[in-house]
C-alpha positions as CSV (number, residue, x, y, z in Angstrom):
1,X,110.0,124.3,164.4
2,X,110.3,121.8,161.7
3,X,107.7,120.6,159.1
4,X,108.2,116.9,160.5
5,X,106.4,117.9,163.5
6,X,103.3,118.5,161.3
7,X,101.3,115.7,160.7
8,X,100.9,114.1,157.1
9,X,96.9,114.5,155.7
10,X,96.3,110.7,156.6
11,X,97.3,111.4,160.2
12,X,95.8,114.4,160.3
13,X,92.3,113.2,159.2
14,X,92.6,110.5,161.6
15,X,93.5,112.7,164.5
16,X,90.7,115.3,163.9
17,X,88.2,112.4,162.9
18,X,89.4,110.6,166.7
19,X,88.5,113.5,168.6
20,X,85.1,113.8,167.4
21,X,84.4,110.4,168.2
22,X,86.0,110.5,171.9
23,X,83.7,114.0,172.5
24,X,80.9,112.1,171.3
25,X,81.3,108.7,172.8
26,X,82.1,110.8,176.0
27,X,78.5,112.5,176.0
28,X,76.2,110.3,178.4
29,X,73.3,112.1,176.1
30,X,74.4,110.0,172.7
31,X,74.7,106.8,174.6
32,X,71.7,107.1,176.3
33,X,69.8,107.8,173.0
34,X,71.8,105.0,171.3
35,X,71.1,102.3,173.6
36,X,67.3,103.5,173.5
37,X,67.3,103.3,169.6
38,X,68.9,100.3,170.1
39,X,66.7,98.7,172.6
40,X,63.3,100.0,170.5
41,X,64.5,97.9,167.4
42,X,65.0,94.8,169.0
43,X,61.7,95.3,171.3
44,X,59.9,95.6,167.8
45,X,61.4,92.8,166.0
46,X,60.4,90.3,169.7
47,X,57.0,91.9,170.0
48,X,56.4,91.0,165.9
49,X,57.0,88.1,166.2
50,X,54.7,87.5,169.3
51,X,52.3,89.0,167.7
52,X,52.3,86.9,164.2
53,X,53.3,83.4,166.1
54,X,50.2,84.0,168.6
55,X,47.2,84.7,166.8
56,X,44.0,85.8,168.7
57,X,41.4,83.2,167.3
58,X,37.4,84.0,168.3
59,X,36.0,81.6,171.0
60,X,32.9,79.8,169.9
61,X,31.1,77.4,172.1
62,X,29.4,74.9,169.7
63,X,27.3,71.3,169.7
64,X,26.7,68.4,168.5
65,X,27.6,68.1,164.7
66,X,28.2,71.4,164.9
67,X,31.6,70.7,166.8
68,X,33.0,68.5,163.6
69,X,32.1,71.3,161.2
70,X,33.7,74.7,163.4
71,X,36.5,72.2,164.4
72,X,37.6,71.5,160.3
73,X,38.0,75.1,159.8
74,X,40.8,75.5,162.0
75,X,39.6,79.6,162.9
76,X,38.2,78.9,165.9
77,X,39.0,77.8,169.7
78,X,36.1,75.5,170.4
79,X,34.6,74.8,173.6
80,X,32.4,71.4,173.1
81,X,29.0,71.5,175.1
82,X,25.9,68.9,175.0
83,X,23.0,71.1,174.5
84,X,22.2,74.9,173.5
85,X,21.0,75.4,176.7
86,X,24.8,74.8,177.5
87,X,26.1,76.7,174.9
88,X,23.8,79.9,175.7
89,X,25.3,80.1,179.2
90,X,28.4,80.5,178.3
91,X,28.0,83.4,175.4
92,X,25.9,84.8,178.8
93,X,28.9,84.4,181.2
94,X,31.0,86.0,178.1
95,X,33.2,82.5,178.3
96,X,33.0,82.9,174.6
97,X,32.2,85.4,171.8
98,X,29.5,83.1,170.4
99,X,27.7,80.1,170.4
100,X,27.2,77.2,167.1
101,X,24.5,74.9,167.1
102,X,23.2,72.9,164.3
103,X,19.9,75.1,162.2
104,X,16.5,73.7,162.1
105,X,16.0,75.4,159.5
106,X,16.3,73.6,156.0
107,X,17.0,77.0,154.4
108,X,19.9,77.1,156.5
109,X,22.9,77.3,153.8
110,X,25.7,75.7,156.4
111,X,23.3,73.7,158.3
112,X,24.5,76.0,161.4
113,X,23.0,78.6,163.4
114,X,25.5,81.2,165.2
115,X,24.0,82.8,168.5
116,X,25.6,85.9,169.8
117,X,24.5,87.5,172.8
118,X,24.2,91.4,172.3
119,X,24.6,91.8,168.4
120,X,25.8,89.4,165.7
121,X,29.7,88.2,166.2
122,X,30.8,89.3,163.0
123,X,34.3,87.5,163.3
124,X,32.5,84.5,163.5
125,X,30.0,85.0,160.5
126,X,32.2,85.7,158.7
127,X,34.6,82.3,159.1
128,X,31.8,80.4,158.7
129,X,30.6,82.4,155.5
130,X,31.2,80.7,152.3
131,X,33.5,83.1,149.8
132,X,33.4,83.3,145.9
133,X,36.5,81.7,144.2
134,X,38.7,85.4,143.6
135,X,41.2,86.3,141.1
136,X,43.5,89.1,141.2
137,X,44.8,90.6,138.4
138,X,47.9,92.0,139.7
139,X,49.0,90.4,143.1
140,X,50.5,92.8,145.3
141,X,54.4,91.5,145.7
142,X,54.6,92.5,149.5
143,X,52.3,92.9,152.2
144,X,51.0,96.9,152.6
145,X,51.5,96.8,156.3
146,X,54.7,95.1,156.3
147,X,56.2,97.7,153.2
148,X,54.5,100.6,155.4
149,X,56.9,99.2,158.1
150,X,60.0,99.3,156.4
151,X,59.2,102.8,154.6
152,X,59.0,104.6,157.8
153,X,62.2,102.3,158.9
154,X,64.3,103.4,156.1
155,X,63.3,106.9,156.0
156,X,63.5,107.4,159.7
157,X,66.8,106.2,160.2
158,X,68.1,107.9,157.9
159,X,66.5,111.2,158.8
160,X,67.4,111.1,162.8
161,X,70.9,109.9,161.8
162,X,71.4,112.5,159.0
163,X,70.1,115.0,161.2
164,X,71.7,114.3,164.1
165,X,75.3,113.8,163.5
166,X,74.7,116.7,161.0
167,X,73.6,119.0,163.5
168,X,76.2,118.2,165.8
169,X,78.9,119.1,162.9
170,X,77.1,121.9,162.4
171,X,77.4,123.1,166.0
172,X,81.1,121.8,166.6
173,X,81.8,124.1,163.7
174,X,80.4,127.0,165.0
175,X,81.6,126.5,168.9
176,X,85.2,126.2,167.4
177,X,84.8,129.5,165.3
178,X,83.0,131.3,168.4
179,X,85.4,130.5,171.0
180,X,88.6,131.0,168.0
181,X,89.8,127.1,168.4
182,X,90.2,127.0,165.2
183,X,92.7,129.7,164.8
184,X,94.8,127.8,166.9
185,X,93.9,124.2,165.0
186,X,94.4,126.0,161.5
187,X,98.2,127.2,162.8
188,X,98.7,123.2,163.0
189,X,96.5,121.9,160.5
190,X,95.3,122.2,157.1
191,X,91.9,123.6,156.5
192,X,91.1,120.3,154.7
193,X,92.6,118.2,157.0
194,X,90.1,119.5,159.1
195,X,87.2,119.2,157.3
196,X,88.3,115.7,156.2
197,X,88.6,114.8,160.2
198,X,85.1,116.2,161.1
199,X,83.4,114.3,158.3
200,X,85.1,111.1,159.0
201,X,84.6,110.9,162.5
202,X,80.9,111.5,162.3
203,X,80.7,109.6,159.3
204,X,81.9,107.0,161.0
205,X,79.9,107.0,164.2
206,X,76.8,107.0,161.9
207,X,77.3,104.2,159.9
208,X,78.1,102.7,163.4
209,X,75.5,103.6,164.8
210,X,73.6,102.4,161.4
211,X,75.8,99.0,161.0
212,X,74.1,98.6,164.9
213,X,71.1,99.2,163.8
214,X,70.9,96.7,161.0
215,X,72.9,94.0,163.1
216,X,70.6,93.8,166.1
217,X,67.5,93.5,163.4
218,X,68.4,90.6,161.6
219,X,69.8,88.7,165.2
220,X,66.6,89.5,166.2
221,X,64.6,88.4,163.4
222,X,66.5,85.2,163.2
223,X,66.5,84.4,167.1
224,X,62.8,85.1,166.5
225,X,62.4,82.1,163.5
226,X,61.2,85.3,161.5
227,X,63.3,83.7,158.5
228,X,61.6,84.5,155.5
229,X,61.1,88.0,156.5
230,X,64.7,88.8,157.1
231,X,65.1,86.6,153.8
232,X,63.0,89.8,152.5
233,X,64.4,92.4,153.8
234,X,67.6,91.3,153.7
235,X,69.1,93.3,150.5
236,X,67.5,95.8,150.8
237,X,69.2,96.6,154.1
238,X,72.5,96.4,152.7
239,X,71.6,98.2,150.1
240,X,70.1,100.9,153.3
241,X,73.6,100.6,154.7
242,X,75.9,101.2,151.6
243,X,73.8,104.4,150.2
244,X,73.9,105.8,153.5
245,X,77.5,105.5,154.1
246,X,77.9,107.9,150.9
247,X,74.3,110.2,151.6
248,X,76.1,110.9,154.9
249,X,79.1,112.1,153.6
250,X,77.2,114.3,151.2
251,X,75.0,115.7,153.6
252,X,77.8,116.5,156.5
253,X,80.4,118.7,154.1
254,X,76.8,120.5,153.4
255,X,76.2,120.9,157.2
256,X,80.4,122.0,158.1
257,X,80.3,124.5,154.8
258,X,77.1,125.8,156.0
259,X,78.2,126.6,160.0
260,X,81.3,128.0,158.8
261,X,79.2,131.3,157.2
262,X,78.1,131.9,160.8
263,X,80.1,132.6,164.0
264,X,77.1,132.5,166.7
265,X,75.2,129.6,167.5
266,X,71.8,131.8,167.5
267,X,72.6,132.2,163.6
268,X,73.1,128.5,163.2
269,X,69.6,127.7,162.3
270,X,69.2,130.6,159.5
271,X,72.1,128.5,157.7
272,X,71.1,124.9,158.4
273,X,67.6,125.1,157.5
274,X,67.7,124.8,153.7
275,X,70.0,121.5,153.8
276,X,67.9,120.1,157.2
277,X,64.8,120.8,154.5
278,X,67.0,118.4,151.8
279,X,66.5,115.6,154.6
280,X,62.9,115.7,155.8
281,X,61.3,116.6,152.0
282,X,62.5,112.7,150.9
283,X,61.3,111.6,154.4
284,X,57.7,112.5,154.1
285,X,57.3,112.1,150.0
286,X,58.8,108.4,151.1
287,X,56.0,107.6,153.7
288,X,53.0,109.8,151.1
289,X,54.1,107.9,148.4
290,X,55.5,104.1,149.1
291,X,53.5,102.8,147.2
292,X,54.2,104.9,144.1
293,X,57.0,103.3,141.8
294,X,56.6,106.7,139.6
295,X,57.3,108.6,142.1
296,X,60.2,106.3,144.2
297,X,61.9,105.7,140.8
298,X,62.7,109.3,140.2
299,X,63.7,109.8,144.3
300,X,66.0,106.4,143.5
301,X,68.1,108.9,141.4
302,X,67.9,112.2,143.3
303,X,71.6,112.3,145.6
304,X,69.4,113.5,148.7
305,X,66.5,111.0,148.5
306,X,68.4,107.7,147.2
307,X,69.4,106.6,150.3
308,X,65.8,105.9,151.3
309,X,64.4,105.6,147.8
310,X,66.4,102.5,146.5
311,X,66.3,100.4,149.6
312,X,62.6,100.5,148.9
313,X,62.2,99.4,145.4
314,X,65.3,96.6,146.1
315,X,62.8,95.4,149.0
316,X,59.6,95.7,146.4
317,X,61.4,94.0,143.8
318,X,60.8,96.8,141.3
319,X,64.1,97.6,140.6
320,X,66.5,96.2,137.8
321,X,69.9,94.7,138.8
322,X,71.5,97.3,137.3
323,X,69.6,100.5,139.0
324,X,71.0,100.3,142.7
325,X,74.5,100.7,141.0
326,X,73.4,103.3,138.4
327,X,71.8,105.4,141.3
328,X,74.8,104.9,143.4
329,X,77.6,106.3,140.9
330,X,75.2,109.5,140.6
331,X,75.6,109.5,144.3
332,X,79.2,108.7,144.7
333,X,79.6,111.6,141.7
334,X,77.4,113.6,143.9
335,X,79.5,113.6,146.8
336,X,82.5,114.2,145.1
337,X,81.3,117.5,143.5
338,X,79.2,118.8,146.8
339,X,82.3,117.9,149.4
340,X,84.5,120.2,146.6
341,X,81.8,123.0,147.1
342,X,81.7,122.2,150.6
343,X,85.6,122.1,151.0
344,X,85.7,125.7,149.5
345,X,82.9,127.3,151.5
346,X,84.7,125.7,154.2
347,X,87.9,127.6,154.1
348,X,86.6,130.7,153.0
349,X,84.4,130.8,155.8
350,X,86.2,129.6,158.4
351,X,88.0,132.6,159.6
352,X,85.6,135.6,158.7
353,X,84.0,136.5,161.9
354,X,81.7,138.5,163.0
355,X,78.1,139.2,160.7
356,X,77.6,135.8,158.5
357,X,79.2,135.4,156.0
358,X,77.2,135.2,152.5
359,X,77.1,132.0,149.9
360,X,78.5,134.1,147.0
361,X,81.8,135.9,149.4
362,X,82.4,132.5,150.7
363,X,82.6,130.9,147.0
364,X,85.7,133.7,146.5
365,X,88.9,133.2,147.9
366,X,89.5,136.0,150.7
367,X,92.2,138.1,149.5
């Protein structure tokens, strides 16, 4: 048999990379779950914006010149009525959460007297209160709810995505060694080729699956007239997408090198733990501490947590122009040096059955 009939390393890739993605695509389980992620994004981008474009304002009932006065504040659904006597009956009948009616009393700071029915409408004091002039210092940049959100977004993503398409490497890895596939791939194929192929393909349906994600928000958003929020968030999700693309790559050569030490799929877990540990660490320090610039500027700059870190700070505004590049050529060099190690544990592994293999034996070239 001639060498021509062995494919090149480009082809190769390709070919290895192309059957991951049909196995995958072909399992009803990974559509199912897509389509669901898919769905839950753009259910919480519509119900968002339902929520913020249809306030629930308190219902007052109020008289006389009291109607002018509620009315001008523009907090309130009024219901006019000509007497108290009126406007009693309907706090009664629960029509409305209170009632306003001009004070008798010339002590009376607003003039107005609010009647509630079983304890004091505090909603409705409190429009009607009159507030100190306030300064503030610092101004927060974003709102805390809305930089909670897209935390958790960020981080989540990135932790089922990392975990999942990890995981499945992991186990294709494993399956091929326990049922010794890949003694009759490695008499075609390069070890590297191989490697190469089952990173790329998964790669690839991740930052699909991510490119998706991100697509279907901002559609939704803008379909929503939630401009200025996508306006917002905007960078920072490219920013989400481009880190990932390289995290990913990182974390998968971890996750093949790792399942190569083991030839069982009951031994899997003993191996995967200590890199699944490297993606839910920055997941929880990112939703215990986003609101800490301290502590997001040095995960900006740790290979494992950039990804999530940096997103953040590009949506807080707290990073420099030059920092998302800075922290993504420590990334890029990152994944150079960890899919070398990878690479090597890789090979060494790959054909050593039996009891699993240890990280120092698999760093030595079999002899």
């Amino acid at each position: 048999m001639t060498g021509s009939t062995t494919p090149n390393f480009a082809r190769g890739t390709w070919l290895v990379a192309e059957r991951e993605i049909m196995t995958k695509l072909r399992s009803k389980s990974f559509v199912i779950s897509t389509l669901i992620t898919l769905l839950a994004v753009l259910a919480s981008v519509v119900i968002g914006s339902l929520i913020s474009a249809n306030p629930s304002l308190p219902t007052v009932a109020a008289v006389g010149s009291a109607v002018e006065v509620v009315e001008s504040t523009e907090m309130f659904e009024v219901t006019a009525v000509e007497t108290r006597a009126e406007a009693e009956e309907l706090v009664r009948s629960e029509d409305v959460e209170a009632a306003i009616v001009p004070s008798d009393s010339a002590e009376s700071a607003t003039g107005l007297t609010v009647i509630g029915l079983e304890g004091t409408p505090s909603s409705v004091v409190g429009a009607l209160s009159v507030a100190p002039e306030v300064e503030v210092l610092e101004p927060a940049t974003q709102n805390p709810g809305l930089l909670y959100l897209v935390a958790f977004g960020f981080a989540f993503i990135f932790y089922m995505s990392a975990l999942t398409f990890g995981l499945t490497i992991a186990q294709s890895v494993v399956e091929e060694k326990q049922t010794r596939i890949v003694e009759i791939l490695m008499a075609t194929l390069p070890v590297r080729v191989l490697l190469s192929g089952k990173i790329l393909g998964n790669s690839l349906l991740a930052f699909g699956q991510i490119a998706l994600i991100a697509l279907l928000a901002g559609v939704g958003l803008l379909a929503t007239g939630q401009n200025i929020l996508l306006a917002d968030i905007g960078p920072a999700l490219v920013w989400f997408v481009v880190f990932f693309a390289f995290g990913f790559v990182l974390l998968a050569a971890l996750f093949a090198a790792s399942a190569a030490l083991v030839s069982r799929q009951e031994d899997m877990g003993t191996v995967t733990t200590p890199i699944m540990m490297l993606i839910m660490i920055p997941f929880f320090m990112v939703i215990f501490f986003f609101e800490n610039d301290f502590v997001l500027g040095i995960m900006s700059y740790v290979p494992f947590s950039a990804p999530i870190a940096m997103p953040i700070r590009v949506f807080l505004g707290t990073a420099e122009w030059w920092e998302p590049l800075a922290s993504l050529a420590i990334l890029l060099a990152s994944t150079l040096v960890f899919t070398a190690l990878g690479s090597r544990i890789y090979a060494n592994g790959l054909l050593r059955m039996g009891a699993p293999v240890k990280l120092k034996d698999a760093l030595v070239k079999q002899s």
